[in-house]
N, CA, C and O atoms as CSV, one atom per row, in Angstrom:
chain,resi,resn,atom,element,x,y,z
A,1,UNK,N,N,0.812,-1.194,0.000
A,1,UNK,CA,C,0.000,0.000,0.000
A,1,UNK,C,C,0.859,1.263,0.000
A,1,UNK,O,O,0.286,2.171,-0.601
A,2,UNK,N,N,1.955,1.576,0.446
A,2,UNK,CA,C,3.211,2.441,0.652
A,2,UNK,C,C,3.358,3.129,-0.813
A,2,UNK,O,O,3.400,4.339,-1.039
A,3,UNK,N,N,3.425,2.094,-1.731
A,3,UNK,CA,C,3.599,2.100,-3.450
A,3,UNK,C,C,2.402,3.303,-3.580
A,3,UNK,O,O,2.590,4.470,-3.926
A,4,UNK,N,N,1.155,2.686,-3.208
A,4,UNK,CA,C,0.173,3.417,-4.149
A,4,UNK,C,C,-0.186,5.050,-2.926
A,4,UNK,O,O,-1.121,5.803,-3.199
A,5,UNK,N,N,0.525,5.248,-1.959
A,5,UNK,CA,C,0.434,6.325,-1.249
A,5,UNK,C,C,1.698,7.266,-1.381
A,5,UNK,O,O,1.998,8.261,-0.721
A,6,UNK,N,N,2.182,6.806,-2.165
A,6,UNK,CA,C,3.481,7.528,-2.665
A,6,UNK,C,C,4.582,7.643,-2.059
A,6,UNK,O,O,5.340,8.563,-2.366
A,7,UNK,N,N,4.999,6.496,-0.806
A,7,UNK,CA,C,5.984,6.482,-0.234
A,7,UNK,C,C,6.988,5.702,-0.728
A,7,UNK,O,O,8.149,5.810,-0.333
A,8,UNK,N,N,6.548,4.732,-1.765
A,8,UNK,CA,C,7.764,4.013,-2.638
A,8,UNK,C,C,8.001,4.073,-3.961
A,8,UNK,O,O,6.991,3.803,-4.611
A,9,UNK,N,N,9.069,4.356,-4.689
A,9,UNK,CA,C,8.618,4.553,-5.630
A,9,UNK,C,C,9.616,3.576,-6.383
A,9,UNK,O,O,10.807,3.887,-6.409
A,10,UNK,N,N,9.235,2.547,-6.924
A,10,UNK,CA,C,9.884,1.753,-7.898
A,10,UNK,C,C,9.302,1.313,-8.663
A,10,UNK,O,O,8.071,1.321,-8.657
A,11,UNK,N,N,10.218,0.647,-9.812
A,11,UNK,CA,C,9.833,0.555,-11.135
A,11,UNK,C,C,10.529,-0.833,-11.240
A,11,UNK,O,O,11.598,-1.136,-10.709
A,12,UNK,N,N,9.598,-1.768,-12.156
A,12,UNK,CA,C,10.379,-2.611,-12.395
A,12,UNK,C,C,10.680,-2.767,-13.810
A,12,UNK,O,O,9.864,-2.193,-14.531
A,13,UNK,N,N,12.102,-3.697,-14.729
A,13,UNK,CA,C,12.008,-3.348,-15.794
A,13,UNK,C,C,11.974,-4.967,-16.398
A,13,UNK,O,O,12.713,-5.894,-16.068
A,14,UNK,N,N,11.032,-4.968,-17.238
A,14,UNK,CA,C,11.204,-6.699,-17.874
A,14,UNK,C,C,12.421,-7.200,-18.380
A,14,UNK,O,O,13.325,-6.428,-18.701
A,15,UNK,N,N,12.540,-8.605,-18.495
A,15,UNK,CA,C,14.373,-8.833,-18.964
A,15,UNK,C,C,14.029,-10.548,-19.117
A,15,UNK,O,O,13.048,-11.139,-18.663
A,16,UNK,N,N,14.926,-10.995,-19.738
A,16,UNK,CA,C,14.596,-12.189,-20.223
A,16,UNK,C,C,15.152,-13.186,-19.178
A,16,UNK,O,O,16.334,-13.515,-19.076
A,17,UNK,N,N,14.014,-13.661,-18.340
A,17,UNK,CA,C,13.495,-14.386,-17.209
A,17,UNK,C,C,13.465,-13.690,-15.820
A,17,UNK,O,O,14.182,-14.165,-14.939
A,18,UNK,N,N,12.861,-12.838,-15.607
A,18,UNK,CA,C,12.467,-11.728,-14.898
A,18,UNK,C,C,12.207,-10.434,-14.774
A,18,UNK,O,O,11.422,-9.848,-15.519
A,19,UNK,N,N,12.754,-9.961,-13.959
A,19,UNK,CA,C,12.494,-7.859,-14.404
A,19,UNK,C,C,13.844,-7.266,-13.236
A,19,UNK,O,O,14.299,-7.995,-12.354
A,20,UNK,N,N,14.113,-6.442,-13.376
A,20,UNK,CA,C,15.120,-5.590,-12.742
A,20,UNK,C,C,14.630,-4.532,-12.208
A,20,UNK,O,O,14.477,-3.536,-12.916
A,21,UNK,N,N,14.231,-4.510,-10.672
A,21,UNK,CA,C,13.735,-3.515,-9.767
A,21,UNK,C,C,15.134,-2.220,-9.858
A,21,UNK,O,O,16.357,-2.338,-9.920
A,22,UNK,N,N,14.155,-0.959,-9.824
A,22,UNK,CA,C,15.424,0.199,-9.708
A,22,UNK,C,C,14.446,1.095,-9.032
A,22,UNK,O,O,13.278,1.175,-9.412
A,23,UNK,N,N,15.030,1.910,-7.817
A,23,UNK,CA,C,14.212,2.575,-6.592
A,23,UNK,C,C,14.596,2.555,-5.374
A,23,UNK,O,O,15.615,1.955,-5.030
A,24,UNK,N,N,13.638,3.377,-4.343
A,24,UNK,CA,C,14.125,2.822,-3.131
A,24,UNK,C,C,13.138,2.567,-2.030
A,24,UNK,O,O,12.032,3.108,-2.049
A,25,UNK,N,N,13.437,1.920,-1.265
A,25,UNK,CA,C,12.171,1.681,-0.334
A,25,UNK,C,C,12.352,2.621,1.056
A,25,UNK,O,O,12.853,2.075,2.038
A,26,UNK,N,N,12.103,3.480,1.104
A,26,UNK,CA,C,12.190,4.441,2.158
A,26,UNK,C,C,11.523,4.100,3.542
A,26,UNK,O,O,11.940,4.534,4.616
A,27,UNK,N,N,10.348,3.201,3.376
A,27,UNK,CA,C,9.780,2.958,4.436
A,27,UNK,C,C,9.708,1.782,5.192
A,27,UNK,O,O,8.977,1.529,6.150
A,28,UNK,N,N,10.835,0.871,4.464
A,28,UNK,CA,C,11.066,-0.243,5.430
A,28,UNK,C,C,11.889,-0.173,6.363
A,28,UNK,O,O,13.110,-0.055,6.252
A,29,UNK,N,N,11.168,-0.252,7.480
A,29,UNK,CA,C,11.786,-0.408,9.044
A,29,UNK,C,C,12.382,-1.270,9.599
A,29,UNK,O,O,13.266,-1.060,10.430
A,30,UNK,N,N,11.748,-3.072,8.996
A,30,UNK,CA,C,11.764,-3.728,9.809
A,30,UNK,C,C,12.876,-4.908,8.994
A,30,UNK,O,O,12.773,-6.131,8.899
A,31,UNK,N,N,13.765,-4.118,8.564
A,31,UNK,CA,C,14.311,-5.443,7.918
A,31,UNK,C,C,15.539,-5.721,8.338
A,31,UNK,O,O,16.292,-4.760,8.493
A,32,UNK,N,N,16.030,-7.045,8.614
A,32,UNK,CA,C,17.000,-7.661,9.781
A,32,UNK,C,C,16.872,-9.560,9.165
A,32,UNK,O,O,16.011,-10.090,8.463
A,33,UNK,N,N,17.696,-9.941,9.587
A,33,UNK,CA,C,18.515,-11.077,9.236
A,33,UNK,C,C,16.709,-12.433,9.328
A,33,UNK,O,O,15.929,-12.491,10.279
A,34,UNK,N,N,16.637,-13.170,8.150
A,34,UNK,CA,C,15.481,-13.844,7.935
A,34,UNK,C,C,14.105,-12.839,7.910
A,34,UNK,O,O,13.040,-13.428,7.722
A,35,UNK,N,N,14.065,-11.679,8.049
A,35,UNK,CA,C,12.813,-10.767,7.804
A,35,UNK,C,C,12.593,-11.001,6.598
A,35,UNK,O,O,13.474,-11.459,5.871
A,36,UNK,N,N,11.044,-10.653,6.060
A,36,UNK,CA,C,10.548,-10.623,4.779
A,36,UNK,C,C,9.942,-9.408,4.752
A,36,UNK,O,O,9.499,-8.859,5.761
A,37,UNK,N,N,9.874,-8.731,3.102
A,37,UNK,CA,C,8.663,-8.031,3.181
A,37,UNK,C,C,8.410,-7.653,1.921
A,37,UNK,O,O,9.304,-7.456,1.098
A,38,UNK,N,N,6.997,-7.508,1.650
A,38,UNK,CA,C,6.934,-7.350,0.169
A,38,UNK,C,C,6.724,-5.702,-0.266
A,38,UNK,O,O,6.576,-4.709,0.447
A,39,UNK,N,N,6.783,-5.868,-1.855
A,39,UNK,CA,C,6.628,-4.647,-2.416
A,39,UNK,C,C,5.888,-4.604,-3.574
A,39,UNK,O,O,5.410,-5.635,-4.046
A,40,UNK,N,N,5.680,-3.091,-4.289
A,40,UNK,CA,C,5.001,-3.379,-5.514
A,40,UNK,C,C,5.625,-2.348,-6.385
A,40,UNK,O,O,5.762,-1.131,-6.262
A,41,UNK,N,N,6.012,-3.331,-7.438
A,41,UNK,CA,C,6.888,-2.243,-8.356
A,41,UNK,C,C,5.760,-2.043,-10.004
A,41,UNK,O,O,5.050,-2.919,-10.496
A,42,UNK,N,N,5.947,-0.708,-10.478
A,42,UNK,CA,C,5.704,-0.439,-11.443
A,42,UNK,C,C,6.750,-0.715,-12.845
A,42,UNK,O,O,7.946,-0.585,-13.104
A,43,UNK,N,N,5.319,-1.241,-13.650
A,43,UNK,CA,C,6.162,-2.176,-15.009
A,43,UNK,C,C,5.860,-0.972,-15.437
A,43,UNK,O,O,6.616,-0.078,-15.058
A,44,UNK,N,N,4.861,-0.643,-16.205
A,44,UNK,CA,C,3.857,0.528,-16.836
A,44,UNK,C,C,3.190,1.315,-16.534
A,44,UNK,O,O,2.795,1.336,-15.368
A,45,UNK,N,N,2.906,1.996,-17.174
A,45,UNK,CA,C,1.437,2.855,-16.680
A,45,UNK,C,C,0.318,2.352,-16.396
A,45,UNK,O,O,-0.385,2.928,-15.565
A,46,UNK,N,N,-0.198,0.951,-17.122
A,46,UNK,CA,C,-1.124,-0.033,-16.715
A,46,UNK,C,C,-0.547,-1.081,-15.784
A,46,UNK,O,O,-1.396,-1.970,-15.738
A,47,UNK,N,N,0.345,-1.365,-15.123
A,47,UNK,CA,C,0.838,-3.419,-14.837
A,47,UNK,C,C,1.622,-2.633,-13.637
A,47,UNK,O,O,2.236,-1.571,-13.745
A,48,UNK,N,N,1.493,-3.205,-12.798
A,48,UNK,CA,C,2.274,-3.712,-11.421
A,48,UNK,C,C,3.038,-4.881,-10.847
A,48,UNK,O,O,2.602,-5.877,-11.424
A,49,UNK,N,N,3.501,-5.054,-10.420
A,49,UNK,CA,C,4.054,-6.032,-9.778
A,49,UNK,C,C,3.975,-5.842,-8.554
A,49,UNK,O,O,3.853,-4.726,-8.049
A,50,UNK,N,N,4.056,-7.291,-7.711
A,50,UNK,CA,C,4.065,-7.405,-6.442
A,50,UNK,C,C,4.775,-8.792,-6.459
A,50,UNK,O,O,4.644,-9.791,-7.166
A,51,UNK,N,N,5.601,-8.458,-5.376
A,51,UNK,CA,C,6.708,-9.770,-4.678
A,51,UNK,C,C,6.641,-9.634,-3.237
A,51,UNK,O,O,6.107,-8.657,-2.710
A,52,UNK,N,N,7.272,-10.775,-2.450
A,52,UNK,CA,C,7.552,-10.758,-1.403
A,52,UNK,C,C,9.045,-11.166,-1.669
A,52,UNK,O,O,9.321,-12.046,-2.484
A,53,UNK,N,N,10.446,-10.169,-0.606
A,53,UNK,CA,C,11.615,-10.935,-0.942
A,53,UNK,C,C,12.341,-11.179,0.799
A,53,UNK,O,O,13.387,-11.810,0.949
């Protein structure tokens, strides 16, 4: 939700067998050794992505 409130802003870029995230995540706090957390990166003006890493 961070993505679509304008606190993250990344982009992802397609590539042959995945995509290449470029950005930064400003609002993750909680990240430390085995933490997870997901995000949502912009392909387009229409398409999103979402991962957990």
């Amino acid at each position: 939700m961070k993505y679509y409130a304008g606190l993250e802003n990344l982009s992802a870029e397609p590539t042959e067998g995945g995509y290449i995230l470029k950005g930064v995540l400003a609002s993750v706090s909680n990240l430390g050794e085995n933490h997870w957390f997901g995000l949502i990166a912009g392909v387009n003006e229409n398409k999103r992505n979402m991962g957990v890493i």
